[in-house]
Steps between C-alpha positions, in 0.01 A plus 500: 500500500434138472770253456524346106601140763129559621344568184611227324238190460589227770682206355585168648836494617744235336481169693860280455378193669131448295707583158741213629219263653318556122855445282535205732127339443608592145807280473321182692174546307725500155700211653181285608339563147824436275603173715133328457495606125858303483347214664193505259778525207701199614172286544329611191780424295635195668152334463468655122835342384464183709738238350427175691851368373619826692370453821775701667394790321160524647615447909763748365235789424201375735776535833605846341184598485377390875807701585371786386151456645725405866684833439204698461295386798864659695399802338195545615558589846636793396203649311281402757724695775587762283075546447460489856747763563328742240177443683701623821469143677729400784794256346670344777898451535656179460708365715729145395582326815875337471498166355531200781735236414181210476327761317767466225543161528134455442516664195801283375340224556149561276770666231664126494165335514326720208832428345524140477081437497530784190747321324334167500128628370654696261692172325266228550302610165543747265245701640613492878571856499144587520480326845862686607361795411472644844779311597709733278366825684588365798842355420541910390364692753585263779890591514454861417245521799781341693788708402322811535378419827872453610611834329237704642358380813489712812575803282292792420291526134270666563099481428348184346444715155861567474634142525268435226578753326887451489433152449275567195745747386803253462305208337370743226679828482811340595498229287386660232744793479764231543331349190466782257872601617604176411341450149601814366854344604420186298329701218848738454707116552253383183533802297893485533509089424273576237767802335781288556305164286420749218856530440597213574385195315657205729275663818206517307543164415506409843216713644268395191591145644414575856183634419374186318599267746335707783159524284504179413565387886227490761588820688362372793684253530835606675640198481497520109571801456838516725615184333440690146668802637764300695790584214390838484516581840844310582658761275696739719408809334144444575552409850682789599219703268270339754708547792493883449162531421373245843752572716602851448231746306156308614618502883602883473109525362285291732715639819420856383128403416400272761475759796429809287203539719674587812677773406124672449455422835839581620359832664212252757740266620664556809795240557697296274329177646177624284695550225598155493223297589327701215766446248440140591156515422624645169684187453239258585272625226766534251587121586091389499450623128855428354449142684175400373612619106765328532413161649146459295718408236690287641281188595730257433759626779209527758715404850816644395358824333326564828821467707655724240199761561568495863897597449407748258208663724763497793765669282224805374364510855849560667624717224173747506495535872880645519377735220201597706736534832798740257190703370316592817872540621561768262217678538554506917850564481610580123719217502576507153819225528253291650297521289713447196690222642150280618414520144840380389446226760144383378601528165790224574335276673192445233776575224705191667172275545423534145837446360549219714174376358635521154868376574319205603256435244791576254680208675258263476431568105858443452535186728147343311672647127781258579311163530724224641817736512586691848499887425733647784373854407174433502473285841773766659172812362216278644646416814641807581165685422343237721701606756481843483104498531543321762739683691249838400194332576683407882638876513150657455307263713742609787514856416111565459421406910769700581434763340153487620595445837786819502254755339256377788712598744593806377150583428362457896683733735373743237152444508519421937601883428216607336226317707700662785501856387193584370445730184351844609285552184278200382467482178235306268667234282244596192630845503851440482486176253622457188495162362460416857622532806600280825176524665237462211 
C-alpha cells in the first residue's frame, strides 16, 4: 500500500534564512522610505514657513532633514546585500583590521580641523550653515568611525551584510524603540501633571504660564528658551523629576533597546569577542541618528556640541559592546549573573553621564540666575558635574582598548584551534544562515 507521506502533493519545505533575509529587506526598505519622507517633511515645511527674522529655524530643519537623507544612504547597503543574498550571490566576510595608533591620530586630527573650519563658516553669516553642511556629517561620523574602530578591530563580525545590518538596526530600530519607550513615559508624566493642575488651581496657573512663554519664544533658539525656563528648572522637584526620568528610566530603556538585535543572532556567534564588536556596532548607529537629531538643532553650539557628540557616542559605544559581550556570553555559557550585572553596569555608566550632564547644566542655570552674587550650590553642581564627565569620559577611553585588546586575546588561541583541527563535515554557509552567518 502506498504511503499517505508519498501521496501527498510536494511542497516547498520552510526556509528560516530567506523568511529572515525578506523580514530583514523589509525593515531597511521601511527604514530607507520613512527616513527620506522625514527629510522631505523637514524641507517642505521649513521652506513653507520660512521666517527670514527666524533664520535659525530654517538651518534648524534643512540640517535635520540632510540627516535624514545621510541616514538613509547607511541604509542602503543593507537592501542592496540583503537583494544580493536572495538572488544567491556570494557576500564576502568582513574583516576590521585593529586600529594603528597614526591611524587614530589621523582621524583626530580632521575631527579638530572639521571642527574649528565648521564652526567658523557656520558664524560668519547667517546662512553659513549651508556651507558646514558636510562639515556637520563629518564632525558626526568621524568620532563614531573612530571609536568603533577601537572597540571592534581585530575581532570577528562577521559578513559585510551583517555589520550593516546591526549598524542599520541600532540607528533606526534602536533608536526608535528607545523613542516610543520614552514618550509613552513623557505622555503618562503629562497626563499625571495634567490631573494634578485640574485640581489644583496654583499649578495650573503655573503650567498655563509656561506654555505661553514657550509659544511665544523662538523654540529654536536654546539660548532663549533655557533662560525662560531657567526658574522652572532650578526648582528641585523638577530636577530630581528629570534626574529619574534621564538618569534612571531612559538609560534602563536605550541599554535594553540598543543591542536587541544580538540576542536574534545570539545562536551564529561563536565567542564573546563577536558579541561585542557587534554590540558596538549597535552603539555606533544608535549614536549616528541620536547625534545628528540632536545637534541639527543646535547651530549655535557648533564646536562644543560636537565635542559633546563625541563623549556621548563614546559612552553608547562602550555601553552597547559590554551588552553585546554579556549576551553572546549567556547564550555560550548561560551566564545569567553576567548577564544581569553587565546590564546593571551599562545602565550606570550612561545613567551617570546623563545625570552628570544635568547636575551641571542645573549648576550653571543657578550660577547665571544669581547675576553678580556667588551661588556656592550652584558652582559646587557645575563643577562637580564637570568633573565627573570628565573623570567618565577618561574611564571609558581607557577601558574600550582594553577591552578590545583582552577579548582579542582570548579570541586567538581559539581560532589557531580551529584552523588547526579541521571540521570533518563542510558545510555551506547559505544552508545553515539565518540572518547571516560568519562566512556570508
Amino acid at each position: 500500500m502506498q504511503s499517505i507521506e508519498s501521496r501527498l502533493p510536494n511542497r516547498p519545505i520552510s526556509n528560516p534564512g530567506r523568511r529572515n533575509d525578506i523580514l530583514l529587506l523589509i525593515f531597511s526598505g521601511l527604514g530607507v522610505i520613512g527616513l527620506c519622507v522625514r527629510g522631505a517633511y523637514l524641507a517642505t515645511t521649513a521652506i513653507i514657513y520660512f521666517d527670514p527674522a527666524y533664520g535659525v529655524n530654517l538651518a534648524s530643519s534643512m540640517l535635520d532633514a540632510y540627516a535624514m537623507l545621510f541616514c538613509a544612504c547607511l541604509l542602503l547597503p543593507v537592501v542592496i546585500y540583503t537583494i544580493r543574498r536572495l538572488k544567491e550571490n556570494e557576500i564576502l566576510p568582513a574583516v576590521i583590521q585593529p586600529i594603528k595608533f597614526w591611524q587614530g591620530l589621523a582621524i583626530m586630527g580632521i575631527w579638530v580641523l572639521v571642527v574649528i573650519i565648521g564652526t567658523v563658516i557656520a558664524s560668519l553669516f547667517i546662512y553659513g550653515w549651508v556651507l558646514a553642511a558636510p562639515l556637520f556629517l563629518l564632525g558626526i561620523s568621524l568620532p563614531i568611525i573612530l571609536l568603533v574602530w577601537i572597540g571592534a578591530g581585530g575581532m570577528p563580525v562577521g559578513s559585510r551584510r551583517r555589520i550593516w545590518s546591526v549598524f542599520g538596526y541600532g540607528m533606526v530600530g534602536g533608536t526608535i524603540t528607545a523613542l516610543l519607550l520614552e514618550y509613552l513615559l513623557i505622555a503618562g508624566a503629562v497626563v499625571i501633571v495634567g490631573f494634578l493642575a485640574s485640581v489644583n488651581p496654583e499649578l495650573r496657573t503655573v503650567v498655563d504660564q509656561i506654555k505661553t512663554q514657550v509659544a511665544n519664544a523662538n523654540s529654536s533658539d536654546l539660548q532663549a528658551l533655557l533662560t525662560i525656563l531657567a526658574p522652572y528648572l532650578t526648582n528641585p522637584l523638577v530636577i530630581v523629576t528629570i534626574l529619574i526620568f534621564a538618569a534612571v528610566l531612559a538609560p534602563l530603556i536605550e541599554e535594553a533597546s540598543k543591542p536587541a538585535i544580538i540576542w536574534f543572532l545570539g545562536k551564529r556567534l561563536h565567542s564573546p569577542a563577536e558579541g561585542f564588536a557587534l554590540g558596538a556596532l549597535c552603539g555606533a548607529g544608535f549614536a549616528m541618528l541620536e547625534g545628528l537629531m540632536s545637534m541639527s538643532g543646535a547651530t549655535q553650539m557648533w564646536g562644543f556640541g560636537l565635542a559633546g557628540r563625541f563623549a556621548s557616542s563614546l559612552m553608547h559605544i562602550t555601553g552597547s559592546g559590554l551588552m553585546g559581550w554579556a549576551i553572546v556570553s549567556y547564550r555560550l555559557e548561560k551566564s545569567y549573573k553576567r548577564l544581569v550585572l553587565t546590564y546593571i553596569l551599562s545602565v550606570c555608566i550612561h545613567g551617570v553621564w546623563n545625570g552628570s550632564a544635568i547636575l551641571t547644566v542645573f549648576g550653571a542655570l543657578r550660577t547665571m540666575g544669581q547675576n553678580t552674587q556667588v551661588d556656592l550650590l550652584g558652582m559646587v553642581l557645575m563643577l562637580g558635574g564637570v568633573g565627573m564627565l570628565i573623570l567618565e569620559l577618561v574611564l571609558m577611553l581607557i577601558a574600550l582598548p582594553v577591552i578590545n585588546r583582552r577579548l582579542r586575546l582570548a579570541f586567538l588561541p581559539a581560532q589557531v584551534q580551529s584552523d588547526i583541527i579541521a571540521p570533518l563535515v563542510t558545510i555551506h554557509p547559505r544552508k545553515n544562515d539565518g540572518l547571516d552567518t560568519s562566512n556570508n
